[in-house]
C-alpha positions in Angstrom: -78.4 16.4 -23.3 -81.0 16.6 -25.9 -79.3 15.6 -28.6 -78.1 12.1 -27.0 -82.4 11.7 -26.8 -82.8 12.4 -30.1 -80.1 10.0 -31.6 -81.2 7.3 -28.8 -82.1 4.0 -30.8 -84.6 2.0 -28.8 -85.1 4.7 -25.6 -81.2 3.2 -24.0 -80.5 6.1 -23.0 -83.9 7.0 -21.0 -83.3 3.2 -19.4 -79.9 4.0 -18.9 -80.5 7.5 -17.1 -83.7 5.9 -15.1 -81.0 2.5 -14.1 -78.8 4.8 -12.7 -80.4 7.3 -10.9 -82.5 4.1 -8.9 -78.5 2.6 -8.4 -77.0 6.0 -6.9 -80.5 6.4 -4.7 -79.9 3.0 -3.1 -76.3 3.9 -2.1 -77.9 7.1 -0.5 -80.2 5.1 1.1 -78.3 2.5 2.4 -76.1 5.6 3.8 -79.0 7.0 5.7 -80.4 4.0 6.9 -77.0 2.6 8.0 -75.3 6.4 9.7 -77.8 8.7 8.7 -77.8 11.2 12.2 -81.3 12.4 11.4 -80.7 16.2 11.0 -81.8 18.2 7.9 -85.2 16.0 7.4 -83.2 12.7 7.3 -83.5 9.5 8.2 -81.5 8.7 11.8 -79.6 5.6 11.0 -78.9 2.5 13.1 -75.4 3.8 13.9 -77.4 6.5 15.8 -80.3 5.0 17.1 -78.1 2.2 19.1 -78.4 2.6 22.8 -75.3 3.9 24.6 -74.7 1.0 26.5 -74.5 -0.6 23.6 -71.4 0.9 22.1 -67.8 -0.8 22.3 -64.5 0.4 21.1 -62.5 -2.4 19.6 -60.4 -4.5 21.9 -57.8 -4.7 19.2 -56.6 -6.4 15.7 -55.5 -9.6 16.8 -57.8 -13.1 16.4 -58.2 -13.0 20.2 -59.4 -9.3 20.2 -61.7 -9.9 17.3 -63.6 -13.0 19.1 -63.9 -10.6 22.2 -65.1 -7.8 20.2 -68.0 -10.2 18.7 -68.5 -11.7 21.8 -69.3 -8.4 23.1 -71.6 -7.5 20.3 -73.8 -10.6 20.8 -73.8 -10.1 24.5 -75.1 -6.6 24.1 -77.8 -7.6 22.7 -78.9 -11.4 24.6 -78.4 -9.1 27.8 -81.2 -6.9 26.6 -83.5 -10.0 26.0 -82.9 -9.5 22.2 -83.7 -12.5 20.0 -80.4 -12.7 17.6 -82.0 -15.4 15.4 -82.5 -12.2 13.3 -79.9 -10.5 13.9 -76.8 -9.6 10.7 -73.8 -8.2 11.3 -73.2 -4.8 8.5 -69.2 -4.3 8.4 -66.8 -2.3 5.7 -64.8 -4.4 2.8 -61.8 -3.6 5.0 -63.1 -5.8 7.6 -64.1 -8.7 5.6 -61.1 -9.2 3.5 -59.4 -9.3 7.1 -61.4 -12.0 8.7 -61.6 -14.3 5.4 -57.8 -14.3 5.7 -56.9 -15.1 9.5 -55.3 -18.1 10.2 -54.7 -20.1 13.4 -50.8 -21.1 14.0 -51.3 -24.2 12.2 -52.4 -22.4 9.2 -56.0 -22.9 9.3 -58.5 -20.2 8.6 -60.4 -19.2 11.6 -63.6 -17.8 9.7 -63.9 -19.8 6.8 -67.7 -19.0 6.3 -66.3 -15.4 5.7 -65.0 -16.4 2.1 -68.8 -18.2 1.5 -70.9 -16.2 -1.1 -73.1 -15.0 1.6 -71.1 -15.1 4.0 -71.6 -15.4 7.7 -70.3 -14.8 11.3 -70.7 -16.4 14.4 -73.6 -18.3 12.0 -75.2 -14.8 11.3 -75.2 -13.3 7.6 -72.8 -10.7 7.0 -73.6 -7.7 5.0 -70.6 -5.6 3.5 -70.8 -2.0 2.4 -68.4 1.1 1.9 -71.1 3.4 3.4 -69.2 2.3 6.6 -66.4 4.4 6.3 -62.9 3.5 7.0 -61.5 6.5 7.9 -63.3 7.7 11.5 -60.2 9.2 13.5 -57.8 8.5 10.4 -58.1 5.1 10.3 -60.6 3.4 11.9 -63.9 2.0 10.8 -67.0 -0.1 12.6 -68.9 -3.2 13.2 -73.1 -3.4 13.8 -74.9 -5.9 15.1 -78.3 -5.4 14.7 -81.9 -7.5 14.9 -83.6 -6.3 11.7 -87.3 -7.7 13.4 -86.9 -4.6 15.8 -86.1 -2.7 12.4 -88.8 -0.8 10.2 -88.4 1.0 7.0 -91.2 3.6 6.2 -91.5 4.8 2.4 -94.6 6.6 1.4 -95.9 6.7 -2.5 -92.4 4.7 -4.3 -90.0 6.2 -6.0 -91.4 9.5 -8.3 -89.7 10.4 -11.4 -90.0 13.5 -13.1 -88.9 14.5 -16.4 -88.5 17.9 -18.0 -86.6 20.3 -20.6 -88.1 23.6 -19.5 -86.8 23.4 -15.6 -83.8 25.0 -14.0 -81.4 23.7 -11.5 -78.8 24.1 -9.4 -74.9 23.4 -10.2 -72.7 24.5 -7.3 -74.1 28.3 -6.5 -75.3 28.3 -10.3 -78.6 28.3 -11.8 -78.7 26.7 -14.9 -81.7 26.9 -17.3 -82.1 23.4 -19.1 -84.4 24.8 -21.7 -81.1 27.3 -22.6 -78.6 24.8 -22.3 -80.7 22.2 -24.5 -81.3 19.6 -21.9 -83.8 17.7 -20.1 -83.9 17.3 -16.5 -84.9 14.5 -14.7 -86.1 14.4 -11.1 -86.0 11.4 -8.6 -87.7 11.6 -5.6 -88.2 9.0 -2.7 -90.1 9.5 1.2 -88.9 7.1 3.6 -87.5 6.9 6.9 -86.2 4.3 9.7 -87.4 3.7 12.9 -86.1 1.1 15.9 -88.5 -0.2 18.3 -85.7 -1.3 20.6 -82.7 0.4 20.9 -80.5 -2.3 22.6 -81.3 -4.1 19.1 -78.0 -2.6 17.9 -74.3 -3.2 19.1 -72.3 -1.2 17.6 -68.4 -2.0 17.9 -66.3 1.3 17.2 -62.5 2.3 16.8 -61.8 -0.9 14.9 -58.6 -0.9 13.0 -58.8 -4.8 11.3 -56.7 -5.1 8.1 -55.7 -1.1 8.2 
């Protein structure tokens, strides 16, 4: 609203607005680039660029299952003369809190880099993020494997904001007039895309059902 920019002390509330717009754009982002499916002018994500061959339901939930499942991951990708020196594993917090908490029969953890602050797998860094949902077929989530060096990222001209109290936009199926309702609008917009240049660079481990 206008009036919380003309009571702002110190332009907080511009900063505050700008802060979170960039935030909520990166979570977008990291959506697209992760299981974007590359209709509607977005970007196809790696969930969707991974060769077919190259995707694996879940052997199962138990320690045994999960080494097979990673096994089969890696070897996806060294059978394709991939280089995995590069290569991170992206999961959902579902998974992680489920591998930082097996133990062996003698009590021991069995992926104690897991609980690390940048935690890895198999020596690999682990990346976690909610944009890999949880709930594919009720309850079940997945695991990538991917070699970021066969990864590129295209963005064209940087993030563009606009700002304006005279505009009109959309809420729901409503038009709304800013300069009527006493606001200013502001406008983010960002050009990028994602690109693989080898398509066995991805594993992609479905149907998993760790921790659910």
């Amino acid at each position: 609203s206008n009036d919380l920019l003309r009571f702002d002390a110190g332009d907080q509330a511009d900063r505050f607005v700008r802060n979170d717009l960039v935030r909520r754009i990166a979570v977008r982002e990291d959506l697209a680039f992760l299981r974007g499916d590359g209709t509607q002018n977005t970007p196809r994500g790696l969930r969707y660029w991974a060769a077919a061959g190259n995707i694996t339901a879940s052997a199962g939930t138990t320690s045994a299952n999960i080494e097979t499942d990673v096994k089969v991951a890696i070897n996806s990708l060294e059978s394709n003369n991939v280089d995995i020196r590069e290569a991170v594993w992206f999961m959902a917090p579902r998974s992680k809190n489920h591998l930082i908490n097996l133990r062996d029969t003698n009590g021991n953890l069995i992926y104690p880099s897991m609980r690390s602050s940048t935690p890895t797998l198999f020596d690999l860094p682990v990346f976690v993020t909610n944009n890999i949902p949880t709930n594919i077929s009720t309850n079940q989530s997945e695991l990538y494997l991917v070699n970021m060096m066969d990864v590129i990222i295209g963005e064209s001209g940087g993030l563009q904001i606009e700002v304006d109290s005279g505009a009109s936009y959309t809420d729901g199926s409503s038009l709304v007039s800013a300069f009527e309702k006493d606001q200013t609008v502001v406008r983010a917009i960002e050009l990028h895309d994602l690109a693989v240049t080898h398509e066995q660079s991805i594993a992609v481990i479905n149907a998993i059902t760790w921790g659910a």
